[in-house]
PDB file with one MODEL, atoms N, CA, C and O in Angstrom:
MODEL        1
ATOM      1  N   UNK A   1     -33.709 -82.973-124.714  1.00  0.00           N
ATOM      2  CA  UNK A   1     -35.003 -82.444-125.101  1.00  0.00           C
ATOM      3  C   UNK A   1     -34.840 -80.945-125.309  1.00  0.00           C
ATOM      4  O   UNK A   1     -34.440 -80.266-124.364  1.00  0.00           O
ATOM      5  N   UNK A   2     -35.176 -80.280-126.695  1.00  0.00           N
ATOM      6  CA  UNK A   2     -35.194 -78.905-126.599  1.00  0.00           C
ATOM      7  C   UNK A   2     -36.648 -78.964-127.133  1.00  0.00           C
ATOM      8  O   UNK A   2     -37.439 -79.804-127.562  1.00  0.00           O
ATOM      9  N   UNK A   3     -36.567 -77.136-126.788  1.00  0.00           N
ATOM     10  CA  UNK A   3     -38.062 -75.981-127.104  1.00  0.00           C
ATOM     11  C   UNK A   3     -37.775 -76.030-128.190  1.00  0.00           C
ATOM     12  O   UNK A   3     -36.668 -75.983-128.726  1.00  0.00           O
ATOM     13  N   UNK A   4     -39.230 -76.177-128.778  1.00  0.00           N
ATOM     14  CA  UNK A   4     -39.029 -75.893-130.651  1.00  0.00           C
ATOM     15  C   UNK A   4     -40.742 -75.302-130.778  1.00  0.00           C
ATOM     16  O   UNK A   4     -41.391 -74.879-129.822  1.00  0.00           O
ATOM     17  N   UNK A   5     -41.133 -75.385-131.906  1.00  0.00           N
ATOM     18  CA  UNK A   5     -42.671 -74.398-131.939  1.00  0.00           C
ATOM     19  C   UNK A   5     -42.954 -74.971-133.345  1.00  0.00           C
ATOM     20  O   UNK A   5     -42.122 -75.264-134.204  1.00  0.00           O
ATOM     21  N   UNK A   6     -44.272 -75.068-133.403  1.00  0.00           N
ATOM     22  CA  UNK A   6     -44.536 -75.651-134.423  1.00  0.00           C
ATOM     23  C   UNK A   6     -44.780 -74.607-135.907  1.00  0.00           C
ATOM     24  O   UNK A   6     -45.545 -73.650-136.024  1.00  0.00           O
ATOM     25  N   UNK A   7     -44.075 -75.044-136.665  1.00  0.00           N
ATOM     26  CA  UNK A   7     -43.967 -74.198-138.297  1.00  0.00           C
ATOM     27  C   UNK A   7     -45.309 -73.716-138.734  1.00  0.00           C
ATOM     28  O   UNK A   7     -45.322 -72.513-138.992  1.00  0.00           O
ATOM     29  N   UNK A   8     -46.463 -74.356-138.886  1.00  0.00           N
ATOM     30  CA  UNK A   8     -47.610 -73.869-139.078  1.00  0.00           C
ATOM     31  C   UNK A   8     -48.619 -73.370-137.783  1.00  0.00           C
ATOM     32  O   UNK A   8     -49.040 -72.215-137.854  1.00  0.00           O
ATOM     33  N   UNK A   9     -49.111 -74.394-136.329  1.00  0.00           N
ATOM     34  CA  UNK A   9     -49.556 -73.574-135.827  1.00  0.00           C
ATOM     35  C   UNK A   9     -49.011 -72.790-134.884  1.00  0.00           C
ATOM     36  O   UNK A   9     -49.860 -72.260-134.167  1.00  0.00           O
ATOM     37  N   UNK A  10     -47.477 -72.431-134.535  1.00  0.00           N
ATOM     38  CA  UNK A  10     -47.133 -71.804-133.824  1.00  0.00           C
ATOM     39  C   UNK A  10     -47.057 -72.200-132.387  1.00  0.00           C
ATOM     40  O   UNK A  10     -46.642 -71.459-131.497  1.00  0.00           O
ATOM     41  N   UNK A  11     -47.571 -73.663-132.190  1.00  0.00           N
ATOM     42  CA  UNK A  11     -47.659 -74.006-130.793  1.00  0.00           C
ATOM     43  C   UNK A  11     -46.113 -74.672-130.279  1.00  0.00           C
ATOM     44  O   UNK A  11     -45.221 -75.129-130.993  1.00  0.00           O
ATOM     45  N   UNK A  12     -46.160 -74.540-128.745  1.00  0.00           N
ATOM     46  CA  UNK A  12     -44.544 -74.943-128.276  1.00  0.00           C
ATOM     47  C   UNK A  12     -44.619 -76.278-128.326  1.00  0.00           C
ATOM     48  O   UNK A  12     -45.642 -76.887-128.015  1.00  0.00           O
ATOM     49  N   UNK A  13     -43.639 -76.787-128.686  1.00  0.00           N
ATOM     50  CA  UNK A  13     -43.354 -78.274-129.120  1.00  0.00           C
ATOM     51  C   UNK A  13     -41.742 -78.998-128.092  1.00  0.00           C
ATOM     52  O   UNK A  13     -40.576 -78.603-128.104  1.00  0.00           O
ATOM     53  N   UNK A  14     -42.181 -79.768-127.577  1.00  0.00           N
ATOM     54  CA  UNK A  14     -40.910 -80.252-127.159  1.00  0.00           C
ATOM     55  C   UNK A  14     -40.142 -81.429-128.571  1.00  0.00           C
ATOM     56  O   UNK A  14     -40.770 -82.010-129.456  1.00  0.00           O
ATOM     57  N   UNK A  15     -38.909 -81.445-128.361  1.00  0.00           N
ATOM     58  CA  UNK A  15     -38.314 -81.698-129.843  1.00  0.00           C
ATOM     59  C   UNK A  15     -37.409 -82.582-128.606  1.00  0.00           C
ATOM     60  O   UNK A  15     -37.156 -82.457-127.408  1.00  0.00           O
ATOM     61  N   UNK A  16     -37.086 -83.621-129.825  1.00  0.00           N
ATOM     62  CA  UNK A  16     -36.144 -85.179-128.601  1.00  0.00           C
ATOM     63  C   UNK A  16     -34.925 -85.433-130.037  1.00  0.00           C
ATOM     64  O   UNK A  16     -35.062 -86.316-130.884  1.00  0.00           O
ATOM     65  N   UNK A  17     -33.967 -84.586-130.005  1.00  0.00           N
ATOM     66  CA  UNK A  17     -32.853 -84.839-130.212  1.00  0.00           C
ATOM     67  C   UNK A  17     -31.633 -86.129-130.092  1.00  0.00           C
ATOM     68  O   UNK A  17     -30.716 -85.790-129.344  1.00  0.00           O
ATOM     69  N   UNK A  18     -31.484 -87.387-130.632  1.00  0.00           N
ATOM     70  CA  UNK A  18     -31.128 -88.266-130.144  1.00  0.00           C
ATOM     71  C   UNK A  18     -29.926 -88.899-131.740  1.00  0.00           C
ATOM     72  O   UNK A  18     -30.211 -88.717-132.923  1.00  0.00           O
ATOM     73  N   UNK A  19     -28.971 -89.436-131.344  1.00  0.00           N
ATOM     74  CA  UNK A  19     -27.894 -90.119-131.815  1.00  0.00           C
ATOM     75  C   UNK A  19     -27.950 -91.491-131.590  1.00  0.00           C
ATOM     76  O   UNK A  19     -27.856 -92.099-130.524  1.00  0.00           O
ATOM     77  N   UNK A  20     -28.038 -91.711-132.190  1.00  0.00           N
ATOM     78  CA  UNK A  20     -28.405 -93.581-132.355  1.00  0.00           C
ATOM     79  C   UNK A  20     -28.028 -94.551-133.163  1.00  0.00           C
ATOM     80  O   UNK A  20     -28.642 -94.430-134.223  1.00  0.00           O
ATOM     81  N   UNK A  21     -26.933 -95.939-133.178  1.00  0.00           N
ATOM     82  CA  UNK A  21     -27.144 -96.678-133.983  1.00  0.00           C
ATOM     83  C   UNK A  21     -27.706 -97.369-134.772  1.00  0.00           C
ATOM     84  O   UNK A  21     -28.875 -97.428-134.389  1.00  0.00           O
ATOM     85  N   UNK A  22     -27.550 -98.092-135.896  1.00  0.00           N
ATOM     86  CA  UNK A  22     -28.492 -98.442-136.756  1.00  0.00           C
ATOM     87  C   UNK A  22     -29.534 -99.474-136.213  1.00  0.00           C
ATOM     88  O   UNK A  22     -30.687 -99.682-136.591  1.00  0.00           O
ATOM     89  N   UNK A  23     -28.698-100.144-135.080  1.00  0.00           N
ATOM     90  CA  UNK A  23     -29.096-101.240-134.734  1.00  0.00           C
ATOM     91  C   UNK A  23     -30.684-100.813-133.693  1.00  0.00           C
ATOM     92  O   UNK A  23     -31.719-101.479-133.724  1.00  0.00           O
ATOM     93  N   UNK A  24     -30.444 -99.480-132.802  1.00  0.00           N
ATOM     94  CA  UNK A  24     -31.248 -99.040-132.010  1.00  0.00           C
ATOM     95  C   UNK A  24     -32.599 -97.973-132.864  1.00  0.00           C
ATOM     96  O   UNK A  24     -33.505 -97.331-132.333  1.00  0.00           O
ATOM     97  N   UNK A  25     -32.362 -98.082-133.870  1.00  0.00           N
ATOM     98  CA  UNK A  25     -32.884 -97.659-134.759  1.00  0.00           C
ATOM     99  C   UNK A  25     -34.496 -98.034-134.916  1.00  0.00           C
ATOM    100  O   UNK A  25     -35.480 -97.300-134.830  1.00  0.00           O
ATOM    101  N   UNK A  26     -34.383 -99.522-135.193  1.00  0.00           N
ATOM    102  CA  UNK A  26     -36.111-100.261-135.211  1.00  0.00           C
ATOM    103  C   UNK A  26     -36.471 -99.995-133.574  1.00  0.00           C
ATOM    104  O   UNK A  26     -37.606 -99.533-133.460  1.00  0.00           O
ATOM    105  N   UNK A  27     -35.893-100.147-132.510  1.00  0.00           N
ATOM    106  CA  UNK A  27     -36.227-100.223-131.125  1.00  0.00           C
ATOM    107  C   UNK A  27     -36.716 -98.465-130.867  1.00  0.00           C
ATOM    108  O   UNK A  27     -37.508 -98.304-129.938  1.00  0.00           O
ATOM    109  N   UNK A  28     -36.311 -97.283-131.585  1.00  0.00           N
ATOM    110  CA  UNK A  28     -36.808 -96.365-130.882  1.00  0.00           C
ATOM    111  C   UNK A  28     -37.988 -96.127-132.346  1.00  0.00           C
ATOM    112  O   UNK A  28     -39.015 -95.469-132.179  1.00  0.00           O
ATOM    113  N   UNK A  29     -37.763 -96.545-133.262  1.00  0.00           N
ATOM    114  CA  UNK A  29     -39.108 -96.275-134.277  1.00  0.00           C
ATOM    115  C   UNK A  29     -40.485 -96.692-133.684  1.00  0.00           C
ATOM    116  O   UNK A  29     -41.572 -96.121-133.773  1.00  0.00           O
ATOM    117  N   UNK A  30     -40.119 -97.914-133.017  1.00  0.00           N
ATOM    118  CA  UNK A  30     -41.438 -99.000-132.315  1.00  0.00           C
ATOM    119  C   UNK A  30     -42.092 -97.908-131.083  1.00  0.00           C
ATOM    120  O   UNK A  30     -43.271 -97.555-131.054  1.00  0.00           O
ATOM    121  N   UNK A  31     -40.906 -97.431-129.986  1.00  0.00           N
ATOM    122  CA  UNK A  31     -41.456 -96.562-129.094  1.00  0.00           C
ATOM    123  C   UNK A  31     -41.536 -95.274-129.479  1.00  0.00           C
ATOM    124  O   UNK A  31     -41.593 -94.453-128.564  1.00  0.00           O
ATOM    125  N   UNK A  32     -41.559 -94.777-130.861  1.00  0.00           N
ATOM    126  CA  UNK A  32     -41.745 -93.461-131.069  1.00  0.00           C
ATOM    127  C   UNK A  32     -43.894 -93.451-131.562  1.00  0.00           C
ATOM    128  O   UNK A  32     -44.836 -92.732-131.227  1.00  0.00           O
ATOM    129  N   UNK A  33     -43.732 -94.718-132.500  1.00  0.00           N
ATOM    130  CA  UNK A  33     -45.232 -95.099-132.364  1.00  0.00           C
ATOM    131  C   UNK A  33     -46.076 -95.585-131.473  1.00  0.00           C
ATOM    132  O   UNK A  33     -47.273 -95.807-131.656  1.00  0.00           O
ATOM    133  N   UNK A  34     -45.476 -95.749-130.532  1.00  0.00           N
ATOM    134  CA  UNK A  34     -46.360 -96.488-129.816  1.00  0.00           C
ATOM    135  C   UNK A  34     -47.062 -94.817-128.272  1.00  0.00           C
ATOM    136  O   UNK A  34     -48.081 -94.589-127.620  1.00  0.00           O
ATOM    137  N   UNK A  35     -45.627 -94.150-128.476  1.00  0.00           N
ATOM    138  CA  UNK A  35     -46.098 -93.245-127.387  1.00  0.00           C
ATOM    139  C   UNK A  35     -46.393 -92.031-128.372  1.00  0.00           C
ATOM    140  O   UNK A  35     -46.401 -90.973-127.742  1.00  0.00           O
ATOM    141  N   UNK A  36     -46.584 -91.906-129.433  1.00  0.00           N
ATOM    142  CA  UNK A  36     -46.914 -90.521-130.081  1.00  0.00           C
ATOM    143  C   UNK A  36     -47.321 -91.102-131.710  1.00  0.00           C
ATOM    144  O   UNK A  36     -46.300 -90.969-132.384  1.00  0.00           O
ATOM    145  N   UNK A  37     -48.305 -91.617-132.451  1.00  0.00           N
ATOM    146  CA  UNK A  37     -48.479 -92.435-133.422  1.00  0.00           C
ATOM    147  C   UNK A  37     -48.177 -90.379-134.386  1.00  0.00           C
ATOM    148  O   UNK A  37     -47.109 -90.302-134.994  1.00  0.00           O
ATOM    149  N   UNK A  38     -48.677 -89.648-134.400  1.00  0.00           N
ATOM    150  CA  UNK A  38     -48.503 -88.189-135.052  1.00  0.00           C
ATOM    151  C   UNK A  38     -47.077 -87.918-135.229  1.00  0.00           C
ATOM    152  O   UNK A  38     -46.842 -87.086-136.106  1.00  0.00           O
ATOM    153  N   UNK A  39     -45.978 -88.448-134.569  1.00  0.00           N
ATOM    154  CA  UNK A  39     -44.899 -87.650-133.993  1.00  0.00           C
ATOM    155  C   UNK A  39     -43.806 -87.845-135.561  1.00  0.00           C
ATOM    156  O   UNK A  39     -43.431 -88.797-136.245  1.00  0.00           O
ATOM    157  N   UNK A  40     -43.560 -85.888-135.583  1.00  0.00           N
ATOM    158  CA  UNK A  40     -42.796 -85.483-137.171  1.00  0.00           C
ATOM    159  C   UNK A  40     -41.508 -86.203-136.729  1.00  0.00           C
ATOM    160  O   UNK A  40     -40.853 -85.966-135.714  1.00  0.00           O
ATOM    161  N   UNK A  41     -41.240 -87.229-137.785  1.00  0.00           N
ATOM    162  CA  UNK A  41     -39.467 -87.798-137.313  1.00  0.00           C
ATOM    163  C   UNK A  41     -38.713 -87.756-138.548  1.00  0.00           C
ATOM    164  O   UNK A  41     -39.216 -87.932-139.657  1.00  0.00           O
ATOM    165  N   UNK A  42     -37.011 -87.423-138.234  1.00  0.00           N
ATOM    166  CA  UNK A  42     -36.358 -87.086-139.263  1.00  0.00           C
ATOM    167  C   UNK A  42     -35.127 -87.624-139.484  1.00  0.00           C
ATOM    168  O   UNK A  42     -34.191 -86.828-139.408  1.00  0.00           O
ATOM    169  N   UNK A  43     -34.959 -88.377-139.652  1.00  0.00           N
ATOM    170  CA  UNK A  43     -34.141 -89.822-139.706  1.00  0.00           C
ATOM    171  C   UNK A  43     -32.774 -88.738-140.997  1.00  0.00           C
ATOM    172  O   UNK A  43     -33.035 -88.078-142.003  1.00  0.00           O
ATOM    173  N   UNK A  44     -31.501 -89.003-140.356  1.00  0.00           N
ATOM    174  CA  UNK A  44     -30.062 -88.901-140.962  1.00  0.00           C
ATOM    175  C   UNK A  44     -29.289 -89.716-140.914  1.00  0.00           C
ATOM    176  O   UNK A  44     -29.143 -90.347-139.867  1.00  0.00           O
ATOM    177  N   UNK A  45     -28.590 -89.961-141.942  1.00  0.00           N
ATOM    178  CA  UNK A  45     -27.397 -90.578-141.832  1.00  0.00           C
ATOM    179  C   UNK A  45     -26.183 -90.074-141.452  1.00  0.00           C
ATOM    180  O   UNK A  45     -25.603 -89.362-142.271  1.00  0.00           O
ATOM    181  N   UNK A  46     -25.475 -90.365-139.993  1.00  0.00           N
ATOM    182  CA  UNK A  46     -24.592 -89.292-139.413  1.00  0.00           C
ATOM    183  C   UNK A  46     -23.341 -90.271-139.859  1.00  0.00           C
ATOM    184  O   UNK A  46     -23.427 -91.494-139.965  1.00  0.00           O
ATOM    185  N   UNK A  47     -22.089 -89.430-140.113  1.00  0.00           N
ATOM    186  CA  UNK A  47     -21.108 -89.936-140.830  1.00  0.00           C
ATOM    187  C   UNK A  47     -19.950 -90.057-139.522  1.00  0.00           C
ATOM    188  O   UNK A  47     -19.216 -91.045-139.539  1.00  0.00           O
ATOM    189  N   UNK A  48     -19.845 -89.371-138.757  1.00  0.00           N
ATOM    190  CA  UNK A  48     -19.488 -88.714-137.150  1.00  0.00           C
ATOM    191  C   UNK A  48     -20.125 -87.779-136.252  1.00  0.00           C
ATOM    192  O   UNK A  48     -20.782 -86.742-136.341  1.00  0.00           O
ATOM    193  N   UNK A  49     -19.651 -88.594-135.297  1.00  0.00           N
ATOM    194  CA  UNK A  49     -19.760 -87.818-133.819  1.00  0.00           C
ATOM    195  C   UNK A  49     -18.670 -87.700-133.152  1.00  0.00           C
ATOM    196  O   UNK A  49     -17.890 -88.614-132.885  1.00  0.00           O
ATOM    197  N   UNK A  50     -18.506 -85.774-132.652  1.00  0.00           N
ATOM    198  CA  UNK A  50     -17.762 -85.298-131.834  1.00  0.00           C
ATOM    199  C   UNK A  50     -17.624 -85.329-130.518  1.00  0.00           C
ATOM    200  O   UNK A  50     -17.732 -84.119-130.318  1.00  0.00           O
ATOM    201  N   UNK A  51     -17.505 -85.677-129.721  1.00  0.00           N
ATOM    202  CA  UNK A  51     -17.288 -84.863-128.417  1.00  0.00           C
ATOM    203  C   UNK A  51     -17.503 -86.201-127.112  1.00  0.00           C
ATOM    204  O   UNK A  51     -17.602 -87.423-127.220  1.00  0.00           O
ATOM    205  N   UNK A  52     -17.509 -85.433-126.116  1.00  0.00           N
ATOM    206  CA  UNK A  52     -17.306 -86.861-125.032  1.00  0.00           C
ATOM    207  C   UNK A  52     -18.534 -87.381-124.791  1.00  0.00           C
ATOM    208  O   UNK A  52     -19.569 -86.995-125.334  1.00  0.00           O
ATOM    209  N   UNK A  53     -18.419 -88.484-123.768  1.00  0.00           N
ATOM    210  CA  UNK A  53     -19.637 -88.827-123.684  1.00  0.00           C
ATOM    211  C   UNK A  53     -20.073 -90.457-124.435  1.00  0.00           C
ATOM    212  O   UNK A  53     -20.715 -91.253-123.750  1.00  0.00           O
ATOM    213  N   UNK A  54     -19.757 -90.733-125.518  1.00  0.00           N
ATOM    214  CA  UNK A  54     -20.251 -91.424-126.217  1.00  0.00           C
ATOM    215  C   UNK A  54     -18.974 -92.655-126.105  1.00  0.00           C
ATOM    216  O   UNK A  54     -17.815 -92.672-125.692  1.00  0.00           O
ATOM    217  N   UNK A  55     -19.879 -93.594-126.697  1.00  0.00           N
ATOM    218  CA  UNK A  55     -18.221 -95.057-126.645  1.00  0.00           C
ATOM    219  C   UNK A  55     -18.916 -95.683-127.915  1.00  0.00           C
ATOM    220  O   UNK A  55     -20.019 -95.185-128.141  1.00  0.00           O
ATOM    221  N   UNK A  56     -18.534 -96.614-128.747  1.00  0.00           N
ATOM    222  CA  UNK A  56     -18.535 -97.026-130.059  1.00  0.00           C
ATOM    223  C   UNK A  56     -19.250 -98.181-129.410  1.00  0.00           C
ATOM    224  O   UNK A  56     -18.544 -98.838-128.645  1.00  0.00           O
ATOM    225  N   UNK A  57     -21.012 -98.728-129.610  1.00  0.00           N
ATOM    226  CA  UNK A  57     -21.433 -99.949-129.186  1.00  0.00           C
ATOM    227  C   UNK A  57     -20.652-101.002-130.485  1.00  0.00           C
ATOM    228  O   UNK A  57     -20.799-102.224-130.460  1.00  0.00           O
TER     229      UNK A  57
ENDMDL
END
């Protein structure tokens, strides 16, 4: 979760940064509407990921 602020009114915004398969994809769209129906989302197609932490589902 990072601090972010909103572009027009300037208010502090918490921002949810997340890496996700395609598959987990419909499962966090469903809980992104259901707990925030407003919430700005910005969907990429990531080609790789660096660093530790992660394992190939």
């Amino acid at each position: 979760v990072l601090e972010g602020r909103g572009g027009y009114t300037g208010k502090n915004k918490e921002v949810l940064y997340v890496v996700i398969n395609k598959q987990e994809l419909v499962k966090l769209k469903q809980v992104i509407s259901r707990v925030d129906e407003d919430a700005f989302v910005v969907i990429h197609d990531v080609r790789d990921v660096l660093g530790g932490g992660f394992k190939a589902s």
